[in-house]
C-alpha positions as CSV (number, residue, x, y, z in Angstrom):
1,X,0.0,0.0,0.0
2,X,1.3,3.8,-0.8
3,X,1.8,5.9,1.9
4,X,1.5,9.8,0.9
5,X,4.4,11.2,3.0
6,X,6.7,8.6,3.5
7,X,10.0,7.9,5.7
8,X,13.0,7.6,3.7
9,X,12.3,11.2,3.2
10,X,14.2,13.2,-0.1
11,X,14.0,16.8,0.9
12,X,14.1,17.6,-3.0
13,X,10.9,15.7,-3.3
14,X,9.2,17.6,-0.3
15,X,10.0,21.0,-1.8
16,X,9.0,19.9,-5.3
17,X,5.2,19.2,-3.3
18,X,5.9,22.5,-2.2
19,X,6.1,24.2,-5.3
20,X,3.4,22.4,-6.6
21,X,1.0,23.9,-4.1
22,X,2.4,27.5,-4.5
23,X,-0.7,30.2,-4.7
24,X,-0.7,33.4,-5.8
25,X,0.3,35.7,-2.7
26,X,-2.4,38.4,-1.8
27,X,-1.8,42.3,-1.4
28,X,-3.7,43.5,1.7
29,X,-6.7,44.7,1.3
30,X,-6.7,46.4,5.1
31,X,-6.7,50.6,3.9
32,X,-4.9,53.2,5.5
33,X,-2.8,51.0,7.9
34,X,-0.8,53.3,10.7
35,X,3.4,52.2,10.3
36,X,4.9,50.8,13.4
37,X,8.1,52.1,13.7
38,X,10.7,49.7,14.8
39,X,14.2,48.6,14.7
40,X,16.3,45.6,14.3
41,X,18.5,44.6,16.9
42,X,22.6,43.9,14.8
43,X,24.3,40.6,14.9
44,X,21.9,39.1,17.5
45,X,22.5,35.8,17.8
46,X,26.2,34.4,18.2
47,X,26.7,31.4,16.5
48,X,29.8,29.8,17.5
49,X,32.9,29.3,15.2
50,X,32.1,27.5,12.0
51,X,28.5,27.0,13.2
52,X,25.7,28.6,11.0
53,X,22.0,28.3,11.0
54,X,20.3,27.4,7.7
55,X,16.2,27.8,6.3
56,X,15.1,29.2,9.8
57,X,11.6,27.5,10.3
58,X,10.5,28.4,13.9
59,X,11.5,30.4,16.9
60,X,10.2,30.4,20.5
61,X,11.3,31.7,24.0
62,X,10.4,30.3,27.3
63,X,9.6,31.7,30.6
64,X,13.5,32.7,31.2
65,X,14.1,34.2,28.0
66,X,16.1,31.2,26.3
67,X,15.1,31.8,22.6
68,X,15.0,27.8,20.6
69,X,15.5,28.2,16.5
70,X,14.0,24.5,14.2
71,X,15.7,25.3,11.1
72,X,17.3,23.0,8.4
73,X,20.5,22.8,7.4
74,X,23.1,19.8,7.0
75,X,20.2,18.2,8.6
76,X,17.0,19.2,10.6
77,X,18.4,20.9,13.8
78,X,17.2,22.7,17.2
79,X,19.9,25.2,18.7
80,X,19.3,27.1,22.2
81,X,20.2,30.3,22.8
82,X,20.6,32.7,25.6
83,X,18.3,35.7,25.9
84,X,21.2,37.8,24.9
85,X,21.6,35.6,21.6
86,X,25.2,33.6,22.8
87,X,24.6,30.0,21.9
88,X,23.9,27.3,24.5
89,X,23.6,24.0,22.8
90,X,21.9,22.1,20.5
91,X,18.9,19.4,21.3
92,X,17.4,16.4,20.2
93,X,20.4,15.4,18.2
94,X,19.8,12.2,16.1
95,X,16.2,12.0,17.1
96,X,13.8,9.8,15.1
97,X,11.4,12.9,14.2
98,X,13.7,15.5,13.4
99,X,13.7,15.3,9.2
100,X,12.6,18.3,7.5
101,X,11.7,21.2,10.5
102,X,8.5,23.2,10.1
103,X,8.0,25.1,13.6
104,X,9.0,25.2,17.4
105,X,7.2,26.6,20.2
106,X,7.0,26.6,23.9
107,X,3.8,25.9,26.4
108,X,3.3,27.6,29.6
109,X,5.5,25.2,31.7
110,X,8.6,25.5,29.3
111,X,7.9,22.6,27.3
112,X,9.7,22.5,24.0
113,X,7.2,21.3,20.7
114,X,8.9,20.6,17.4
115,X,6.6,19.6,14.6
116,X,8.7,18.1,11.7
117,X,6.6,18.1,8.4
118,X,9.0,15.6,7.0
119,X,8.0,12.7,9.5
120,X,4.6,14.1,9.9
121,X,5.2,14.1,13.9
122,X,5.0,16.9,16.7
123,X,7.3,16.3,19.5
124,X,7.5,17.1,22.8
125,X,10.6,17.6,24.7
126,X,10.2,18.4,28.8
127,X,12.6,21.3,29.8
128,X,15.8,19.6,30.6
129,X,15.8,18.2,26.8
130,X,14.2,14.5,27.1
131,X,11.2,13.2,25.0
132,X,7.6,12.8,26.9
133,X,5.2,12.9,24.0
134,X,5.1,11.7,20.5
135,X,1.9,13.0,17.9
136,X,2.1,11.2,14.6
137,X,3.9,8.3,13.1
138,X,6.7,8.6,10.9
139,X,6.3,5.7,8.2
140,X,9.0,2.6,7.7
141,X,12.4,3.4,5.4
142,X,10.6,0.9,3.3
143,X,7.6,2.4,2.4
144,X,9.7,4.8,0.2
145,X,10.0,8.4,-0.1
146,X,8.2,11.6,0.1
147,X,4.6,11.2,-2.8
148,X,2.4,14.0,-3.5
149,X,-1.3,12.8,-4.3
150,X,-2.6,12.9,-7.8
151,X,-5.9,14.1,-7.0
152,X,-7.5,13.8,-3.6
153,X,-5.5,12.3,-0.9
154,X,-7.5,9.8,1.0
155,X,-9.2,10.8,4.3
156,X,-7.4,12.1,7.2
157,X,-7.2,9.9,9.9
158,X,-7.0,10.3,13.7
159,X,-3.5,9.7,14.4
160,X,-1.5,10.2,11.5
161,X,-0.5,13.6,10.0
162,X,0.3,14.5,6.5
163,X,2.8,17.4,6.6
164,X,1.8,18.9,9.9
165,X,2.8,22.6,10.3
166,X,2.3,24.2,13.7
167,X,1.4,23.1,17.1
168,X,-0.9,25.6,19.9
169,X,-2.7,25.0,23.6
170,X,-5.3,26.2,25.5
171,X,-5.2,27.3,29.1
172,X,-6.4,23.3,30.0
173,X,-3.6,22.3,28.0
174,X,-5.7,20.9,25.3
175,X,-3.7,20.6,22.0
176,X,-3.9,21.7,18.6
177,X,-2.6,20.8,15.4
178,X,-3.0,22.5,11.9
179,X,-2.3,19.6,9.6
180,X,-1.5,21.7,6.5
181,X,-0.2,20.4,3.3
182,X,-1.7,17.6,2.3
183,X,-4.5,17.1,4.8
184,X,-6.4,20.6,5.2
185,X,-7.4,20.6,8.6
186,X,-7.2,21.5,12.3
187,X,-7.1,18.3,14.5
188,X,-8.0,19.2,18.6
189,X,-6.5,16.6,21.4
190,X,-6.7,16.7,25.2
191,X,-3.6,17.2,27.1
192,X,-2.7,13.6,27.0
193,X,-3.1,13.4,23.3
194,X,-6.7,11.8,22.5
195,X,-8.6,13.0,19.2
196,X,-11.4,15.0,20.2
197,X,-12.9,16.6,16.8
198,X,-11.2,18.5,13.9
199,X,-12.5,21.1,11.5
200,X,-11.6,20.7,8.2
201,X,-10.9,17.4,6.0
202,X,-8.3,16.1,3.7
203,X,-9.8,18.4,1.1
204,X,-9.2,21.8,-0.1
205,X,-12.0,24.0,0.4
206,X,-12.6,27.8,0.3
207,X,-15.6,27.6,2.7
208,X,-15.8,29.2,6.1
209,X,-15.0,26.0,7.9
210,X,-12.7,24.6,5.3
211,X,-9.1,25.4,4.5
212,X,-6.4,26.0,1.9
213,X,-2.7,25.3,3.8
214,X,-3.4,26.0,7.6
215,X,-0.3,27.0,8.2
216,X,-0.1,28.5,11.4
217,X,-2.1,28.8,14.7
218,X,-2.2,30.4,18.0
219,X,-4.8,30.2,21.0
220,X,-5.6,33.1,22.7
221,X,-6.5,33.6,27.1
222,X,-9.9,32.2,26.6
223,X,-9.5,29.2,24.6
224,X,-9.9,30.8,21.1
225,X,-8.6,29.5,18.2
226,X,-6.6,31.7,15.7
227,X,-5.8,29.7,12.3
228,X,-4.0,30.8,9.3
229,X,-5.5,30.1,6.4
230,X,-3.1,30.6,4.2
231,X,-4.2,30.1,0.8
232,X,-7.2,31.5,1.1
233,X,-5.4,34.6,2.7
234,X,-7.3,34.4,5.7
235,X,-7.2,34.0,9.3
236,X,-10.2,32.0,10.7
237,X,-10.9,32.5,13.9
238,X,-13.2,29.6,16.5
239,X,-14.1,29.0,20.1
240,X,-12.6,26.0,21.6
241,X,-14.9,23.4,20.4
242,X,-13.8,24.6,16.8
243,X,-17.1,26.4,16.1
244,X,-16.0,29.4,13.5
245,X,-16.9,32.4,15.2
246,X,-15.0,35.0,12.6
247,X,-12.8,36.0,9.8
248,X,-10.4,38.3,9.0
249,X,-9.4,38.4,5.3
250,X,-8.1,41.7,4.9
251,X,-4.3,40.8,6.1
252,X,-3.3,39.1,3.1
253,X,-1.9,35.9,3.1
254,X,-1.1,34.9,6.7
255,X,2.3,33.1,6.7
256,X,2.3,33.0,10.3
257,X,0.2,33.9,13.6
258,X,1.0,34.8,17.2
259,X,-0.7,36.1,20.1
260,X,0.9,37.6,23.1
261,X,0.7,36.3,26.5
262,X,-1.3,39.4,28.1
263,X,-3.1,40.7,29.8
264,X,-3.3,42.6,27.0
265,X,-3.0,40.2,24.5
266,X,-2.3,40.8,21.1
267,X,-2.3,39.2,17.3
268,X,0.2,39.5,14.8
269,X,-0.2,38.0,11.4
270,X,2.9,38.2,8.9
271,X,1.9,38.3,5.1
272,X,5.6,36.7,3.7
273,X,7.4,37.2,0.9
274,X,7.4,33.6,-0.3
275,X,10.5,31.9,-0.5
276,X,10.3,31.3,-3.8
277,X,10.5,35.6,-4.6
278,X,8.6,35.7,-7.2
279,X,9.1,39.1,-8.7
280,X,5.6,40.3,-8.7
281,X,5.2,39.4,-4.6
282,X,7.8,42.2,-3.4
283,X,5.5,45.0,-3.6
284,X,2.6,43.3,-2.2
285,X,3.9,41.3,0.5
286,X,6.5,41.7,3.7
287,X,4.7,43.3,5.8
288,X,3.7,41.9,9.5
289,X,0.2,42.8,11.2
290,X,-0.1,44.1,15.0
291,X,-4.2,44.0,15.5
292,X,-6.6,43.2,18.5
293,X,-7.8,39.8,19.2
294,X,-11.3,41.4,17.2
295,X,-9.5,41.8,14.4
296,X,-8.6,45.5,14.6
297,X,-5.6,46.6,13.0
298,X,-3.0,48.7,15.4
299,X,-0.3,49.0,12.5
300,X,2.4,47.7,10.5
301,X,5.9,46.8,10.2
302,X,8.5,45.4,7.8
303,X,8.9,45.3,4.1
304,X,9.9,42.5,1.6
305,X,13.9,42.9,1.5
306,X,17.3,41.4,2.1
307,X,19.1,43.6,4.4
308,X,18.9,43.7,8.0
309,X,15.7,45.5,9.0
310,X,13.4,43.9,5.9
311,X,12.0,40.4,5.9
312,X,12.6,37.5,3.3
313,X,9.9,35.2,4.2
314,X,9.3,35.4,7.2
315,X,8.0,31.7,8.9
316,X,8.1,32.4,12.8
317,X,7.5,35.2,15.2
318,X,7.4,34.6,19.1
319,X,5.8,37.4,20.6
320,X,6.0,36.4,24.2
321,X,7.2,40.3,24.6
322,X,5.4,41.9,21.9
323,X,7.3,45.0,21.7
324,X,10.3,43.1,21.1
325,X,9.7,40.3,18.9
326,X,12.0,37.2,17.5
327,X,11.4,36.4,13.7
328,X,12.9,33.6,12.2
329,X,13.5,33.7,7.9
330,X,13.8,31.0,5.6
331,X,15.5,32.4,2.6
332,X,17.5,34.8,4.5
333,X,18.7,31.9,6.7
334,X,18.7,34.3,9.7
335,X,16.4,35.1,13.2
336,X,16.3,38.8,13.8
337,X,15.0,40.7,17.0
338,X,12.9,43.8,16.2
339,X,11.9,46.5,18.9
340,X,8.6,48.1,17.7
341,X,8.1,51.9,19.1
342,X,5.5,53.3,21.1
343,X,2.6,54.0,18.8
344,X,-0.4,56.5,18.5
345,X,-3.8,54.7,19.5
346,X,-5.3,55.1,16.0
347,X,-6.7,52.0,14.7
348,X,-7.0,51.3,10.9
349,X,-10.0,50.5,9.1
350,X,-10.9,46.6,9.0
């Protein structure tokens, strides 16, 4: 029997799937959008000698500051850092998961997640570094490498991801999983990782309730679930029990998500340059979102660009201190921190 993502994974043929899936990035349609002023903080992170990061997937920070980078290089790797950016060590070398990164984050007891689109797993690491939980399955050598369906996949099951992307919780510590890329869905498990429901299905759909690429997602104070809906550049927004409850589409296409801790919370929502840079998406992408949890813009920051201050696809943000962010790049290969400045109240249209 074929297995759509398999184990003995070829990273050319998982960004060949990519390519095949590419959409057509979306200009903002959000009008007269205040500028956040901000700066980027030079030579952040100190790598040491002969050490570099590569495609930098996912950043987080827990409670003490200690900033985690999922990026691929040589091979899929997870590097610590200090909160002053001097590298600490790296984690979970030679695990079983770790094959083609996608994100890292951090729950509110300083638990470390990885989800690894290449073995279609999210792991769980406790604080000093050791394995306690395992979502997913990563398929047998033998079953072969990396296939892209020809049609419809078949239907998502309970258990098994299909290119996962990005990995949230609730205040009970209930889990959830956008699975993204070949599934089209948002799959919702208690704490101890049982299935509860899902929205979504294996299928594409442009539907409030369905998805194109859930690519991110974040959970706000009471239980509310943030997804971005990245193809169908929107953010769809539900209660805990994954009953849609609103949508903001005027953000463009939401690479990533993330809501700070409060008790003001906020939601930032980065419309990327994709990674392929088209030529066309420079002018009409770049940019990241502040806005209120009701979907109220604040302002804007960033621009599509190369040098230090400008993003080049930008595919985390921890926000854990959200006038000083971490954003981690994939074609850039780099994680920058940026400083926003105090801003006017004004609000932009929605």
């Amino acid at each position: 029997m074929k297995r759509y993502v398999g184990g003995c994974l070829v990273v050319a043929v998982l960004v060949a799937a990519a390519t095949a899936t590419v959409f057509a990035q979306s200009r903002a349609t959000a009008q007269n959008v205040p500028e956040i002023p901000f700066e980027s903080v030079p030579n952040f992170l100190k790598m040491p000698a002969d050490v570099y990061l590569g495609e930098s997937m996912g950043v987080a920070r827990n409670s003490k500051g200690s900033i985690f980078v999922y990026h691929r290089r040589d091979d899929t790797r997870l590097f610590e850092f200090a909160p002053d950016g001097t590298f600490v060590k790296e984690w979970g070398e030679g695990v079983y998961g770790f094959e083609f990164a996608h994100k890292v984050r951090v729950d509110a007891q300083d638990n470390v997640w990885v989800v690894d689109e290449g073995t279609n797993m999210v792991i769980k690491f406790n604080p000093e570094g050791r394995v306690v939980m395992v979502l997913g399955r990563r398929p047998e050598a033998v079953e072969g490498a990396v296939e892209t369906p020809q049609g419809d996949p078949p239907p998502a099951e309970r258990y098994l991801f299909a290119r996962p992307t990005d990995v949230a919780w609730d205040p009970q510590g209930n889990i959830f999983v956008p699975d993204g890329y070949i599934n089209h869905r948002v799959v919702k498990y208690d704490k101890n990782g049982r299935f509860v429901r899902q929205v979504g299905s294996h299928l594409r759909g442009s539907e409030p309730y369905q998805f194109n690429t859930p690519h991110s997602i974040a959970v706000d104070g009471q239980g509310n679930v943030y997804v971005a809906d990245r193809g169908n550049a929107r953010i769809q927004v539900f209660d805990n029990n994954l009953v849609l409850r609103a949508i903001y589409d005027n953000v463009g296409n939401p690479w990533e998500v993330c809501i700070s801790p409060g008790p003001h919370q906020y939601l930032f929502s980065s419309n990327s340059n994709p990674d392929a840079n088209p030529a066309a998406s420079w002018e009409t992408s770049g940019e990241i979102y502040k806005m209120e949890l009701d979907g109220r813009i604040i302002g804007k920051f960033g621009r599509a660009g190369k040098a230090v201050g400008q993003f080049q696809t930008v595919h985390g943000i921890d926000c854990r201190n959200p006038d000083e962010l971490i954003v981690s790049e994939i074609s850039a290969w780099r994680v920058q921190k940026i400083r926003l400045r105090a801003t006017s109240p004004q609000t932009a249209a929605r």
